[in-house]
N, C-alpha and C positions, 0 to 999 in steps of 0.2 A: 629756340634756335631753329632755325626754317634751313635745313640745308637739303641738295638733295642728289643722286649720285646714278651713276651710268656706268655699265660694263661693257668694253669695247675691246675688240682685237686692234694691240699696237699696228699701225701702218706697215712695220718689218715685217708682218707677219701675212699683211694682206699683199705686198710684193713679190715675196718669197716662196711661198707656197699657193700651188693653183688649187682653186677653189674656196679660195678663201677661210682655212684652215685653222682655227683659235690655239694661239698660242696661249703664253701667260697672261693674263688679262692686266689691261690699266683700268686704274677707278680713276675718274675724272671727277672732282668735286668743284662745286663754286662754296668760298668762305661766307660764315656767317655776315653778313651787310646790309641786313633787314629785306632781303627778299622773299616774296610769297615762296610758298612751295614750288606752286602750280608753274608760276612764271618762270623760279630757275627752273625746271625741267625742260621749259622752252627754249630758254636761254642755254642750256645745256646742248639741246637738238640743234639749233642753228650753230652753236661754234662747233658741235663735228661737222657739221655740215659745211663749214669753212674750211676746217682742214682737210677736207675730203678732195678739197682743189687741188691742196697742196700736193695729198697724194697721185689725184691725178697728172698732175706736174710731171712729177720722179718718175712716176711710170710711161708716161710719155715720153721721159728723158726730154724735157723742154725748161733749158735750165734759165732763161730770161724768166717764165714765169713765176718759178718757182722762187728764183732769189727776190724777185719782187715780191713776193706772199711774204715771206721772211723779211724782208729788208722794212717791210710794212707793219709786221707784227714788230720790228726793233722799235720802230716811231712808236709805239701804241703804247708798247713797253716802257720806252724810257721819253716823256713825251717832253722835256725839255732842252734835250738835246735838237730838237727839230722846230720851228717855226708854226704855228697852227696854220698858217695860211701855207702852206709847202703843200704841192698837190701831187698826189704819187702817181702812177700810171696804170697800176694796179693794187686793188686793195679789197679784203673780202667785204660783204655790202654790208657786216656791224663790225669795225675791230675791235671796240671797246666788249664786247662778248668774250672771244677768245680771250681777252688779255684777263677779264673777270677770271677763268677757269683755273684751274692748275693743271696746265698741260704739259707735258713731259716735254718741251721745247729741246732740252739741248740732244734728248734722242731723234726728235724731228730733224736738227739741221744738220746731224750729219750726213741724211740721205741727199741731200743737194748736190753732194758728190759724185753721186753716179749719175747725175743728168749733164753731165760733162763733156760724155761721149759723144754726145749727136751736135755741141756746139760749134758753130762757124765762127763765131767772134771769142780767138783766145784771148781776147779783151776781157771777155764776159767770167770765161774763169778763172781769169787774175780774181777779178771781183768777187766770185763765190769763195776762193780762198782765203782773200784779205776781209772778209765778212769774220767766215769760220775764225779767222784769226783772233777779231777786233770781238771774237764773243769767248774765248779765252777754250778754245780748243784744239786749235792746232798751236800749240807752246814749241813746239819743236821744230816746227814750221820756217825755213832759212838761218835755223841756230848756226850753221856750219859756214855761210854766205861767205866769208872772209876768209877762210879757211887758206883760199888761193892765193893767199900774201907770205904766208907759212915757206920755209923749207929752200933748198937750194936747187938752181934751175938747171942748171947741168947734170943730168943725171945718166951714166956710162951704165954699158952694163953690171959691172963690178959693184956699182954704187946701188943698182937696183935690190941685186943679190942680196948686199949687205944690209938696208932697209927692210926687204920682203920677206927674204928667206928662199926664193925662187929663182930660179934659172929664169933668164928674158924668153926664151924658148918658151919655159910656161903660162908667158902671161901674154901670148899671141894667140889667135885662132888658126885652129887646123881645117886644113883640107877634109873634104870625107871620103872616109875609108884610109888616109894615110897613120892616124892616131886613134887611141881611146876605143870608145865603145862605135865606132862608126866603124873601126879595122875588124872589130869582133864581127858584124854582120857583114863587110864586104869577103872575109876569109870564109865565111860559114857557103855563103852562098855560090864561093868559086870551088870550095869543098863538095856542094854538093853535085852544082853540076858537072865536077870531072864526075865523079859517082857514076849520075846517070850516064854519061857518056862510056864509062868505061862499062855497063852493061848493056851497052847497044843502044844506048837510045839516041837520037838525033834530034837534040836541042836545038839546034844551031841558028832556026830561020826562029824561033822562039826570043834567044837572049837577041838578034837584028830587030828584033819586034819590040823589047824593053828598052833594049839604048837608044833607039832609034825616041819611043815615047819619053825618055825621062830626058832626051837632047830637047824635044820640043818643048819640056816643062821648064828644062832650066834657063834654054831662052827664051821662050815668049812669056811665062808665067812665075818666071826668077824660082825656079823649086820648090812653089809651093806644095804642088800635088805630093814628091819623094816627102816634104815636110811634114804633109797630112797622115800619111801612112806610117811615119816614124812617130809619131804624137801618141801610138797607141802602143809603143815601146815602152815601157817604166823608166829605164833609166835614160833615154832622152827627154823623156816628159822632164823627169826632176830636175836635166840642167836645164831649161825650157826657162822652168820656175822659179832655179835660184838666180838665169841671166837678167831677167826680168825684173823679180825682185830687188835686185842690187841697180836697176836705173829706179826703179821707183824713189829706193829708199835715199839715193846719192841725190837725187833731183828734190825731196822733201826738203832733206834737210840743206840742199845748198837754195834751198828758196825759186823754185822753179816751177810755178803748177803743175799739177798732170792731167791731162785730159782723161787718159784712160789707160787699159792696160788691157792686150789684145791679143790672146794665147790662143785663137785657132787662127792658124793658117789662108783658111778657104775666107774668112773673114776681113781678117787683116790686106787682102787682096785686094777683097771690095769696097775696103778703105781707102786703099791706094797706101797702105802700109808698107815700103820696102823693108822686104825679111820675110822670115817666115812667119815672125809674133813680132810685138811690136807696144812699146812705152813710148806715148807721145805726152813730151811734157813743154814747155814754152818758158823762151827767156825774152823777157820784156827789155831789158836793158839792152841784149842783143837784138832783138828784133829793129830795135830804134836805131840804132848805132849804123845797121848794113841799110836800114835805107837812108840813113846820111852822108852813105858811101866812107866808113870809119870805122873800127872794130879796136874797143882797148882791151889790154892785156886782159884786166880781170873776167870780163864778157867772155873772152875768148876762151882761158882759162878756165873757168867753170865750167862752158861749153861741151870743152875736152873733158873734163873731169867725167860729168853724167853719159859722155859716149863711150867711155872704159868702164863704165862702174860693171858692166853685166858681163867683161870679162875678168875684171878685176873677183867679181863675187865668184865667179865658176872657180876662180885660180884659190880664191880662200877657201871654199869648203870644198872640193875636188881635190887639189894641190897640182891643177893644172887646169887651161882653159882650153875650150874646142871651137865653141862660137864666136861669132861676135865679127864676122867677115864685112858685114854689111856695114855695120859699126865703122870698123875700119874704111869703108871707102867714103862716108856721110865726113870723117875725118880730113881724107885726101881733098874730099869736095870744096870742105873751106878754106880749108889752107892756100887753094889754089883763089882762091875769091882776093886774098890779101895780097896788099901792095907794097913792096914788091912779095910775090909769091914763095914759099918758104922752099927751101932749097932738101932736096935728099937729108941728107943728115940734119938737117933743122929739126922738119916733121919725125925722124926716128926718134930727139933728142925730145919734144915736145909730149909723144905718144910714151915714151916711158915714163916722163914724169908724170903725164896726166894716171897713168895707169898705176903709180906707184900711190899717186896722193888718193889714188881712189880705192884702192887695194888698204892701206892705213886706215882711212876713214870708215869703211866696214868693217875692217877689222876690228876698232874699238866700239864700237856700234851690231855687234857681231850676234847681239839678240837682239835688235829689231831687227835684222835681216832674216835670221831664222821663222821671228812669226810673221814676217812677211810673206814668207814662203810657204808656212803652213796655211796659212789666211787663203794665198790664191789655190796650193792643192787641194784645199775644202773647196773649190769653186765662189769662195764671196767676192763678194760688187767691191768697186774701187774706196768706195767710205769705209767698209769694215777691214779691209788694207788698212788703211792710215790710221784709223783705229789700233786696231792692234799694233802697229808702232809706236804708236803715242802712249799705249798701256805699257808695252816694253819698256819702251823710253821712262816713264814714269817708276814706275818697279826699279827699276836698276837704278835710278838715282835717288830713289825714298831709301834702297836695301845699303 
């Protein structure tokens, strides 16, 4: 039996940790098939050395070539499905090597996930989605799609209450400083400086100096600098994380890719992220629709749904929302796109129900949300997100 074997740090370990840092090791074997020793160990060397593209790839965040490495290794893999003469665009220089190996593929593809971020064509991550899908890993992946056909369209506040369990009050965003934990620092702060004041001190050209900076931030830089400085608050971090959470988790399952998920501030800027953080996820069906100059309900509908989810989620595990301002006005924004444009009380009527079906929808879903959120406050990349939803998800319908 000629077999012969290699110890290697998984790729997660060599993205994750700098310096290149061994975690638990893979053993890569090639199957007995009557190969020399000598040559599989060759054969061995050159298929890391293929995947070592791939890792280059993810770590570039360069998701074109990465889905091509993979989409390549599927030909190699399953080679009937594909034509011999089919010429790929990229492909490493033996595939038949790697496919020899037993290589931990389904832990490789889910890092193609996080090469997502730096892509221009939300084309491209439809594709690394509908890939993930077609290899039987994102199972949960637009389970909820239809969901929007569900339920009655008039929704009062009366009706919300009796679905929710909340006051319409709660499931709106607050001003800051007027609610929540944003009243707690604006009190403390007017507490202090009477303080100073009342033992002589002369703040005054001081706090002219703060309002005066934080009016420049809020318009020319929409708040993100005040949002920078609050991020190292605990409990604004945590609605940060559950607002967040709940667009990811509302946009998986209503079948909506996500690009990314983008919880600093100073970042999200440089993005051109409006907000302070920021889930950009893509609807394909709408996208087509508004350049056709046409928008149908269910497009629309869903639309709304993943722009409430992240106050809907604050309203679930808080028992009130604070965020989600910005939200609301990307809301106002298309409403006004439609024709004719929706009236006052339309958009209020439209925004409770989106808010209600998306407030429902996590709530039965109310542990993938949670390891959603614990997933981003450990700091992991957008794949071990969706991961941990999909374990959740899994668990709870095996239990």
């Amino acid at each position: 039996m000629a077999s012969s074997w290699l110890v290697c740090a998984p790729p997660s370990a060599i993205l994750q940790l700098p310096g290149c840092k061994i975690a638990k090791p893979i053993i890569f074997s090639i199957p007995n098939r009557g190969i020399p020793a000598k040559s599989s160990r060759l054969l061995v060397l050159r298929a890391i050395r293929e995947w070592r593209e791939y890792e280059d790839a993810v770590r570039e965040k360069d998701l074109a070539r990465a889905l091509r490495f993979l989409k390549t290794m599927e030909t190699v893999s399953n080679p009937l499905q594909t034509p011999a003469s089919t010429s790929l665009p990229y492909a490493p220089s033996n595939p038949s090597l790697s496919y020899m190996l037993d290589l931990p593929r389904l832990e490789k593809d889910w890092e193609v996930l996080d090469t997502c971020i730096n892509a221009d064509d939300m084309r491209l991550v439809g594709s690394a989605y509908a890939f993930l899908k077609d290899r039987g890993l994102l199972e949960n992946f637009g389970k909820c799609r239809n969901i929007v056909l569900d339920g009655a369209r008039e929704v009062t506040p009366t009706i919300l209450k009796e679905l929710t369990g909340l006051e319409a009050s709660k499931l709106a965003p607050k001003k800051w400083g007027l609610s929540g934990t944003s009243r707690i620092m604006l009190l403390g702060l007017l507490g202090g400086a009477n303080l100073l004041i009342s033992q002589g001190v002369d703040i005054r050209p001081n706090i002219a100096a703060v309002l005066g900076l934080a009016g420049i931030d809020a318009i020319f830089l929409g708040g993100t600098c005040l949002a920078q400085i609050l991020c190292f608050w605990p409990p604004y971090r945590s609605r940060v994380l559950v607002h967040e959470a709940g667009h990811v988790l509302t946009a998986y399952l209503m079948g909506c890719p996500i690009r990314g998920v983008i919880l600093d501030p100073i970042v999200a800027m440089k993005m051109g992220i409006q907000g302070q953080a920021g889930t950009q996820f893509w609807d394909e069906k709408l996208e087509k629709e508004l350049a056709e100059g046409r928008l149908s309900s269910s497009a629309y509908d869903r639309y709304c749904m993943v722009l409430f989810s992240g106050i809907a989620a604050e309203a679930l595990i808080y028992g009130e929302a604070e965020g989600g301002e910005n939200d609301e006005n990307l809301f106002r924004g298309i409403c006004l796109l439609l024709q004719p444009p929706l009236t006052v009380p339309q958009m209020a009527n439209q925004a409770r129900w989106s808010v209600m079906q998306s407030y429902n929808l996590l709530k039965w879903h109310k542990h993938a949300l949670l390891a959603a959120v614990k997933a981003l406050r450990s700091g992991h990349s957008l794949s071990v997100v969706i991961r941990r939803i999909e374990e959740a998800m899994s668990s709870a319908s095996g239990s």
